[in-house]
C-alpha positions in Angstrom: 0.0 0.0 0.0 1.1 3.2 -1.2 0.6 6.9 0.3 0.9 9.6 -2.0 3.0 12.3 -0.2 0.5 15.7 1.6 1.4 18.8 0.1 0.0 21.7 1.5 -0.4 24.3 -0.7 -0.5 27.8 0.9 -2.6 30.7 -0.7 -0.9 33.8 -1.5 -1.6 37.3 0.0 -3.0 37.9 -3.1 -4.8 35.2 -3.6 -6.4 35.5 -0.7 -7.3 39.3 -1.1 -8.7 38.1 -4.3 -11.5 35.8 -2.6 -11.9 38.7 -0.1 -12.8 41.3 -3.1 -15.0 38.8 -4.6 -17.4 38.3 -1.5 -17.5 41.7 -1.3 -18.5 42.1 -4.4 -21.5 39.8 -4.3 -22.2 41.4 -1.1 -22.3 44.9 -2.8 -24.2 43.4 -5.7 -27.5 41.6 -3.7 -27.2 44.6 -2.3 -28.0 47.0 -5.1 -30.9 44.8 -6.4 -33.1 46.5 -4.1 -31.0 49.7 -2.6 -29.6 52.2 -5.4 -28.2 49.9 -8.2 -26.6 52.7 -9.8 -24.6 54.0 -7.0 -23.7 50.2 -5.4 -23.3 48.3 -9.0 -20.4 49.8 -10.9 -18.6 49.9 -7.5 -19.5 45.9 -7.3 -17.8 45.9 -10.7 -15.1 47.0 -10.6 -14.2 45.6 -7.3 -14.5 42.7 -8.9 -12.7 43.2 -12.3 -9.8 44.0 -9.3 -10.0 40.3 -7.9 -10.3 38.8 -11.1 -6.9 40.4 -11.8 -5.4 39.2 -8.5 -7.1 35.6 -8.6 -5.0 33.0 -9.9 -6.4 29.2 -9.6 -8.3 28.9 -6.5 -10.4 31.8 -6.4 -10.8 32.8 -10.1 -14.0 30.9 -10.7 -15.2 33.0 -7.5 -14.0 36.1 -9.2 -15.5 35.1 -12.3 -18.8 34.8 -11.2 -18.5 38.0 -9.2 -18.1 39.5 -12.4 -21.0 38.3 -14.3 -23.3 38.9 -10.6 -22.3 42.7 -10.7 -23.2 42.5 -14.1 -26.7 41.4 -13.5 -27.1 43.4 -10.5 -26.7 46.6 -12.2 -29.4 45.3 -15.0 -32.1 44.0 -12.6 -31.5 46.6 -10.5 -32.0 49.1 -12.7 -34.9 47.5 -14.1 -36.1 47.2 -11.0 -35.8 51.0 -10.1 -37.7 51.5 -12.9 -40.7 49.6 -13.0 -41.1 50.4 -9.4 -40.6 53.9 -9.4 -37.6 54.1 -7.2 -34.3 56.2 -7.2 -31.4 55.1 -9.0 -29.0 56.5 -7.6 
């Protein structure tokens, strides 16, 4: 019976303020669904164009997808201003 030898892998600083950026940014983007979309969803954006540039393996699918939810945020949210009657900004 063999044992194929543990190595850890440690995450960068980077890495690591990557994932940080990205929850942020999905934070910031549920957010501006229902609360100013166009003052929370650009800064969503580009917080997360900022981790996507600092994510290397383990949290660019995060980033990725932080992207594409700021994305949507900003057009639902705006939408949804609209239809509503609310402020955008």
């Amino acid at each position: 019976m063999s044992t194929a030898p543990f190595e850890e892998r440690r995450s960068s600083g980077a890495e690591t303020a990557a994932g940080f950026l990205a929850a942020i940014s999905l934070t910031a983007s549920a957010i501006a669904l229902v609360y100013r979309p166009l003052r929370l969803a650009p800064f969503a954006i580009l917080i997360a164009l900022i981790a996507a540039g600092l994510a290397k393996e383990r949290h660019a699918r995060l980033a990725a997808a932080a992207v594409v939810a700021g994305s949507a945020a900003w057009l639902v949210g705006m939408a949804i201003a609209v239809l509503t009657s609310n402020p955008i900004y």
